[in-house]
C-alpha positions in Angstrom: 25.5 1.4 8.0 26.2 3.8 11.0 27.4 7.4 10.7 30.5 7.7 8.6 32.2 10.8 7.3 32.6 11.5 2.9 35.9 10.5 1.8 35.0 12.8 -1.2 32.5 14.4 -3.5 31.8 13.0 -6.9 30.0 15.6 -9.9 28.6 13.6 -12.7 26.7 15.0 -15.9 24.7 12.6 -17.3 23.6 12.0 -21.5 20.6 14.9 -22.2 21.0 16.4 -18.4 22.6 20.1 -18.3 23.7 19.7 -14.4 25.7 17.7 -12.5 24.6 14.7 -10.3 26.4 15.5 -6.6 27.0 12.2 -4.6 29.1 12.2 -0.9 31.8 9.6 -1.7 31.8 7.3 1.4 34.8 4.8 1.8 37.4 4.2 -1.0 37.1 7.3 -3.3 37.8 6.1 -7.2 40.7 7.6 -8.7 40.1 9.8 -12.2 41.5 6.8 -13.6 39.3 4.5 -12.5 36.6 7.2 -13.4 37.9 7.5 -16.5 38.5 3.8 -17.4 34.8 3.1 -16.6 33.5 5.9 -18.7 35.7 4.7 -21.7 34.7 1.0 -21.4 31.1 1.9 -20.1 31.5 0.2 -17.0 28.3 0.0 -14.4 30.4 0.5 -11.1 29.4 0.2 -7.3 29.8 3.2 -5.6 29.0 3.7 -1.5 27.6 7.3 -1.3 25.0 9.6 0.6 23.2 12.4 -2.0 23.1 16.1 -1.1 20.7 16.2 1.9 21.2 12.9 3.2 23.8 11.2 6.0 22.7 8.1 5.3 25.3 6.6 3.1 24.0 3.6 0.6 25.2 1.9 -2.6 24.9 3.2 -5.9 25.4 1.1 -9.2 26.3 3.8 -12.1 26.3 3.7 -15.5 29.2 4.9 -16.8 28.3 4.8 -20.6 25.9 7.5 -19.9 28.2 9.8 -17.8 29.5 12.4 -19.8 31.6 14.1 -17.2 32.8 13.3 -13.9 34.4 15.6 -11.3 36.4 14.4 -8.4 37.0 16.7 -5.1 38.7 15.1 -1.9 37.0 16.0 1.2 39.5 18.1 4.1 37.8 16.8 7.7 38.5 20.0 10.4 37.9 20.9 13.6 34.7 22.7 12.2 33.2 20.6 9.4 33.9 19.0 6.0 35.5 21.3 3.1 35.7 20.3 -0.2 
């Protein structure tokens, strides 16, 4: 998929799991609408993102009806690195 800089950084806690799940949003971030649409209508949605320790971004289908919380941060690109 070639290199491609986070749009954003989505937290998600899972049913039973007492930390979050942090994926590197790549492309169109969702909005905490859409996040929070899915989650009510347990929705499985495709997501393009690279997990902590990986640039490699891929596709992720998530379940939203076992997502318990989700956490949205946009991503600041500078001249020395990626803030969230």
């Amino acid at each position: 998929m070639g290199e491609s800089k986070p749009t954003g950084e989505l937290h998600l806690r899972m049913v039973g799991q007492t930390t979050d799940w942090r994926l590197l949003v790549h492309g169109a971030s969702p909005t905490e609408d859409e996040l929070a649409s899915w989650m009510q209508e347990g929705m499985v949605a495709r997501i393009l993102v690279a997990e902590q320790g990986s640039n490699e971004p891929h596709t992720l289908l998530v379940n939203f009806s076992h997502v318990v919380s989700a956490r949205l941060f946009p991503v600041m690109h500078t001249g020395r690195g990626v803030h969230f």
